[in-house]
C-alpha positions as CSV (number, residue, x, y, z in Angstrom):
1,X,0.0,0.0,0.0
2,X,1.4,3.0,-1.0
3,X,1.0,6.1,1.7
4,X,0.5,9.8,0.8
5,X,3.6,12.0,1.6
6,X,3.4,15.0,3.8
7,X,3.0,17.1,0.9
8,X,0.5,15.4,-0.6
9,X,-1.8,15.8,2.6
10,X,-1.3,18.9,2.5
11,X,-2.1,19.8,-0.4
12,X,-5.3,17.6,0.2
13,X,-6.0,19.3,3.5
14,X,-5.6,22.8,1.4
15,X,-8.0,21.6,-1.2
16,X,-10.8,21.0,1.1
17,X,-10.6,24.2,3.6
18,X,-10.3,26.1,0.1
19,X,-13.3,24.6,-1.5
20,X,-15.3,24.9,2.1
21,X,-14.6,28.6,2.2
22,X,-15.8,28.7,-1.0
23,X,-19.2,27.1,-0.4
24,X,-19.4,29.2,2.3
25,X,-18.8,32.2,0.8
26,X,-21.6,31.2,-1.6
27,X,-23.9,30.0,0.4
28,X,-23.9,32.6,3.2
29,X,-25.2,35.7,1.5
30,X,-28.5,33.2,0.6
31,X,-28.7,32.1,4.1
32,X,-28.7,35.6,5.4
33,X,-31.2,36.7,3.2
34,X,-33.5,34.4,5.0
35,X,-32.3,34.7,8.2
36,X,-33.0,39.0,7.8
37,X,-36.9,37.9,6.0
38,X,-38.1,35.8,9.8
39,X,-36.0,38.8,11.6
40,X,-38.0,41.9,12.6
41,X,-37.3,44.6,10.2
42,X,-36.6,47.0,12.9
43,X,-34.6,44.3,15.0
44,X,-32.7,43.8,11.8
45,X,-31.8,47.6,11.2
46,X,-29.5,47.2,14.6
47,X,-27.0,45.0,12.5
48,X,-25.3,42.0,13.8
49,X,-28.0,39.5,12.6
50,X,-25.4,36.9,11.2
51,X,-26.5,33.2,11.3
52,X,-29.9,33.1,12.8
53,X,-33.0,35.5,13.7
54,X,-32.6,37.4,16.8
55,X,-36.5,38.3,16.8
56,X,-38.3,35.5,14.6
57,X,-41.4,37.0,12.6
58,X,-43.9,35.6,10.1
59,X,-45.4,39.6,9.3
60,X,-42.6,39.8,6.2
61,X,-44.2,37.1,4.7
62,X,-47.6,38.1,5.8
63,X,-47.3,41.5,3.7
64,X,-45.8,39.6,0.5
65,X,-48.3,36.4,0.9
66,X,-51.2,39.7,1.3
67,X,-50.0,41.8,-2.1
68,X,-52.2,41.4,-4.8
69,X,-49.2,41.8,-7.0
70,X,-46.7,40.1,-5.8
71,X,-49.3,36.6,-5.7
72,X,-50.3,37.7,-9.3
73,X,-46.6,37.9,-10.3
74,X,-45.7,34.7,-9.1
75,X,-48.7,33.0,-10.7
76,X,-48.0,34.8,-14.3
77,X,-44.0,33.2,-13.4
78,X,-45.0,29.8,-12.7
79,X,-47.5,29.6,-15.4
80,X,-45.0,31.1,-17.6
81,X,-42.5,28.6,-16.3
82,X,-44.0,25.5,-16.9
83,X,-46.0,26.2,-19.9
84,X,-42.5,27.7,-21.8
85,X,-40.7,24.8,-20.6
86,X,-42.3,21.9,-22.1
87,X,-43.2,24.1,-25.3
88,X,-39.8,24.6,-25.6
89,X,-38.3,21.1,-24.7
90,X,-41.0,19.9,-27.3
91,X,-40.0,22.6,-29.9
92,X,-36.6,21.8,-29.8
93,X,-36.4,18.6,-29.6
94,X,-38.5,17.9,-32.5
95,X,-36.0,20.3,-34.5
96,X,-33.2,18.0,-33.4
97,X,-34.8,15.3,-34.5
98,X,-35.0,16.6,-37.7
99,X,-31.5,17.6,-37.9
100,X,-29.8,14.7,-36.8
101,X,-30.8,13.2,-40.3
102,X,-28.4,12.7,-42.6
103,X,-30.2,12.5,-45.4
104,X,-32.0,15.9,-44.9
105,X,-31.1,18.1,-47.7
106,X,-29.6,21.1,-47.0
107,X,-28.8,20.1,-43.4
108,X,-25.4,21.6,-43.5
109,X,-26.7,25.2,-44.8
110,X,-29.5,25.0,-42.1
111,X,-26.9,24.4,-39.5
112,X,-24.6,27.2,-40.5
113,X,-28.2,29.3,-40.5
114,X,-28.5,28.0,-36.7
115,X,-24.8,28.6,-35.7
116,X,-24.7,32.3,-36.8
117,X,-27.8,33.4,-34.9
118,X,-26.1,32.4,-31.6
119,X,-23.6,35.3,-32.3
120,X,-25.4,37.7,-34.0
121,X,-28.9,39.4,-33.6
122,X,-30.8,42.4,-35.1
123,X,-30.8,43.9,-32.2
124,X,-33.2,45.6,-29.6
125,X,-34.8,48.0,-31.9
126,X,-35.5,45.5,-34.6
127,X,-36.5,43.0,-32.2
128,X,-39.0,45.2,-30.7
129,X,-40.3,46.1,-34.3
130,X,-41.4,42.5,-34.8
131,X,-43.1,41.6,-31.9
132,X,-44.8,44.1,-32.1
133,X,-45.7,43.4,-35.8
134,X,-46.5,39.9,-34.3
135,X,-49.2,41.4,-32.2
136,X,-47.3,39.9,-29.0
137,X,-47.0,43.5,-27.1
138,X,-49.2,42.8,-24.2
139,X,-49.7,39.6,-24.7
140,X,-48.5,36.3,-22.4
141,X,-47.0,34.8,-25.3
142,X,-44.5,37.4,-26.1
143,X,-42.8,35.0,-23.0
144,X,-43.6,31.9,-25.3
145,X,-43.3,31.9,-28.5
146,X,-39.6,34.0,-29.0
147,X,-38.1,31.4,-26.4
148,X,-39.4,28.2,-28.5
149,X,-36.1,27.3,-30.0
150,X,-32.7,26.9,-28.3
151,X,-29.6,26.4,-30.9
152,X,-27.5,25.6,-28.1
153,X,-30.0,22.9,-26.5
154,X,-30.5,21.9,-29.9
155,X,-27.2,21.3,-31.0
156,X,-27.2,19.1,-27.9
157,X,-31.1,17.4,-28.6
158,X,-28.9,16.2,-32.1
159,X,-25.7,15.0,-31.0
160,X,-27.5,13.0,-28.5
161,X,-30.1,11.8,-30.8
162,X,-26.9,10.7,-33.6
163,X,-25.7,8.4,-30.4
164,X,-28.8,6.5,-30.4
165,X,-28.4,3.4,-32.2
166,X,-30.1,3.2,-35.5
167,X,-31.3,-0.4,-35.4
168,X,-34.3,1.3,-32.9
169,X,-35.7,3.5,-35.6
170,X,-35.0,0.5,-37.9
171,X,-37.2,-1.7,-36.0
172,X,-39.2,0.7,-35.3
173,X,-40.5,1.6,-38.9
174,X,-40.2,-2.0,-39.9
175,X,-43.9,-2.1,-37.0
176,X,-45.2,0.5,-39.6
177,X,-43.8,3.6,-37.4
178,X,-43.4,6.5,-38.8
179,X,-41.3,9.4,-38.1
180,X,-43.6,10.9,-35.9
181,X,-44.5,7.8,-34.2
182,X,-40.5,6.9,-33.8
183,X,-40.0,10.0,-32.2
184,X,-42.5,10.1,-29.9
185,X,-42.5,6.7,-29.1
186,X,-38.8,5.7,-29.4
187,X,-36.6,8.1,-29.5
188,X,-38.7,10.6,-26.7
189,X,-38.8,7.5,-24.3
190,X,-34.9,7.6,-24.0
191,X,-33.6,10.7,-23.7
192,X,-35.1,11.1,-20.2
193,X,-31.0,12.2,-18.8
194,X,-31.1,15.1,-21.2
195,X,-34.6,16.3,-21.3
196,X,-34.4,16.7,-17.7
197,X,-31.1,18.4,-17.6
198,X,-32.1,20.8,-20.4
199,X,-35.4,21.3,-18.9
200,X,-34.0,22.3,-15.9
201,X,-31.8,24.8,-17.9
202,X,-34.9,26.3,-19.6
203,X,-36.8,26.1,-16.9
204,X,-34.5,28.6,-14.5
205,X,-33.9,30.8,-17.7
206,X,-37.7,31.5,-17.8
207,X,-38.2,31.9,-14.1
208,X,-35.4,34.2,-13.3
209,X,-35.7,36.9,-16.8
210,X,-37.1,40.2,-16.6
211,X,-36.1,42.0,-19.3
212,X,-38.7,40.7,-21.5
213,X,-41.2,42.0,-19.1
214,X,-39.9,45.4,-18.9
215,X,-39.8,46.0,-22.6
216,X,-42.7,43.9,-24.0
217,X,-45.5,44.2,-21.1
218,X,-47.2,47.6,-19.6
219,X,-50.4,45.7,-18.4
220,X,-49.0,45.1,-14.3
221,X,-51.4,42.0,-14.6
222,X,-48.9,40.6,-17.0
223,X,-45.7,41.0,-14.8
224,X,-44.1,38.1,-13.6
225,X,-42.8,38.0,-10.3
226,X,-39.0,38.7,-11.3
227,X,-39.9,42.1,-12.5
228,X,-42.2,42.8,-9.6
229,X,-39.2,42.0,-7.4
230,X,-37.0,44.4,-9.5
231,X,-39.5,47.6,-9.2
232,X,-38.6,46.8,-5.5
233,X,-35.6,46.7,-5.4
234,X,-35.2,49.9,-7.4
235,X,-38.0,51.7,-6.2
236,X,-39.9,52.5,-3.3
237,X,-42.6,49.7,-3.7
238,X,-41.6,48.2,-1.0
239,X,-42.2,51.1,1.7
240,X,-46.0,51.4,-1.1
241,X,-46.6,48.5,0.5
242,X,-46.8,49.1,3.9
243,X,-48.6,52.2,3.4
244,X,-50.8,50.5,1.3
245,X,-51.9,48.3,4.3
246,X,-55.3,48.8,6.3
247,X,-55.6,50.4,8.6
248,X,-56.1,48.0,11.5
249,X,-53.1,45.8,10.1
250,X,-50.8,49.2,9.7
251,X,-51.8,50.2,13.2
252,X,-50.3,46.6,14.2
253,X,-47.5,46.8,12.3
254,X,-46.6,50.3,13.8
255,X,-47.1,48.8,17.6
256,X,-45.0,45.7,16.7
257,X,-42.4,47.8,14.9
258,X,-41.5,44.8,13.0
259,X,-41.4,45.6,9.2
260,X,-39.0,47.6,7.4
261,X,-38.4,47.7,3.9
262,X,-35.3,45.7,3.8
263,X,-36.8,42.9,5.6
264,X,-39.9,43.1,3.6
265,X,-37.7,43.0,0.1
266,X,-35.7,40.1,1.5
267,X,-39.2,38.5,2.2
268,X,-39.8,38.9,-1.6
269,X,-36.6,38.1,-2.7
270,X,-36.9,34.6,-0.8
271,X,-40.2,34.0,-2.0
272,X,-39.1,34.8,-5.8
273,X,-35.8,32.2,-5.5
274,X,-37.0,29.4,-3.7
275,X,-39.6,27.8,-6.2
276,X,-37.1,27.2,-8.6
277,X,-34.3,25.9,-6.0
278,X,-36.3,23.5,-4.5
279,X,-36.5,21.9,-7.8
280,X,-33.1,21.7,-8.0
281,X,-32.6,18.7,-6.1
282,X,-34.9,16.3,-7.8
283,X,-33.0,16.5,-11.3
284,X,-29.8,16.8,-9.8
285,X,-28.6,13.5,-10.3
286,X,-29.4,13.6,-14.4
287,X,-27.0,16.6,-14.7
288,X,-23.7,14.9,-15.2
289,X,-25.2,12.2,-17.6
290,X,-27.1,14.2,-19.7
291,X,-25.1,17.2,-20.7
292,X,-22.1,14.4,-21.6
293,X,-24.0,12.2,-23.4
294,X,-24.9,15.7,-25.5
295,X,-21.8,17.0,-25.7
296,X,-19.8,14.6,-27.7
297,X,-18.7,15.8,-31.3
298,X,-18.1,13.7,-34.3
């Protein structure tokens, strides 16, 4: 058995108190956020709150839960979400699929078409132009339908799709399958690994943008919760909302002396983040496997 020198362990023992530090120094600035949101606001506008709440409160979350737009923001998000998620997965995939055929004519000029537009757009102005001139200003689709395709996610739908082997389609259509019916029934089937993994990727993408909001969308009714959470941040929304309260619930407030703004906006900030990292978790395990079996290049 061979045995590590001195310098090896110490390297080793470097490695791990660098990388903890590092997690730490990650992690902490979330943790504190939520620590400050179940601390009183004007508890927490003392300083020193570090690792847990001196003065534990619900009322932060009581305001947000109580906003008419924050709740309406976070249902237009999810919605937006899940419904841009699977259109897109579906979207793309189905592109892929088509792609990875060798005998599509033309493949090579479509895929030089594909390439250039991940490094070159028409820009904001242009951009605008058409959707408006699609009629999607206002609308819930303008978070839909410009987000259907991915090149990158479709160059790695079609690499992975080349790796499957061809005797299933074979077989398949030799059972009187068609294309659609191989896709959907074959080839869909096993690329659980990185439809979760690219999922996941869309998924985040479409819960944590803004921008689109802020140019696309003037009807508040319309905003999803990450553009909400920005007016906050950059406004005075936050101190709206407490004003905003009734008056027996501001005449509690004021007694408790338990809200501030900060606390409230880390309240929000909490309630914005946490949806989509609590999925996290779940499709962790498909991450490793299914951007490497899409990442291979002939």
């Amino acid at each position: 058995m061979i045995r590590d020198s001195i310098g090896d362990r110490l390297f080793t023992a470097f490695i791990y108190v660098f990388l903890t530090l590092l997690a730490f120094s990650t992690f902490y600035p979330f943790w504190n956020s939520i620590v400050i949101s179940f601390n009183t606001g004007m508890d927490t506008s003392k300083g020193g709150i570090t690792f847990w709440p001196r003065e534990f409160t619900l009322e932060n979350y009581k305001i947000v839960f109580e906003d008419s737009r924050l709740m309406n923001g976070f249902m237009i998000a999810a919605l937006r979400t899940v419904i841009g998620t699977i259109s897109a997965i579906l979207a793309t995939s189905i592109f892929a699929y088509g792609m990875s055929k060798r005998e599509l004519m033309g493949r090579k000029y479509y895929m030089i078409m594909c390439i250039v537009t991940m490094y070159f757009g028409g820009g904001l102005i242009p951009t605008y132009m058409l959707i408006k001139g699609l009629g999607l200003f206002n609308s819930f689709w303008v978070f839909i339908i410009p987000a259907l395709i991915s090149v990158w996610n479709m160059i790695i739908f079609r690499t992975f799709f080349q790796g499957l082997p061809q005797g299933l389609e074979e077989s398949a259509k030799i059972d009187g399958c068609g294309n659609w019916g191989t896709f959907f029934r074959i080839v869909l089937p096993l690329s659980g690994p990185v439809i979760a993994t690219l999922a996941l990727f869309t998924a985040i993408a479409h819960w944590n943008e803004w921008f689109v909001a802020s140019i696309y969308i003037t009807n508040e009714n319309l905003l999803p919760i990450q553009t909400v959470l920005r007016q906050i941040l950059f406004s005075n929304i936050a101190s709206e909302q407490i004003s905003n309260l009734d008056a027996g619930a501001l005449a509690r407030l004021n007694a408790a002396k338990t809200i501030t703004s900060k606390s409230l906006t880390m309240a929000t900030i909490m309630v914005a983040t946490l949806p989509i990292v609590c999925v996290y978790p779940f499709l962790q395990k498909y991450f490793v496997k299914g951007v490497l079996v899409g990442s291979l290049k002939e």
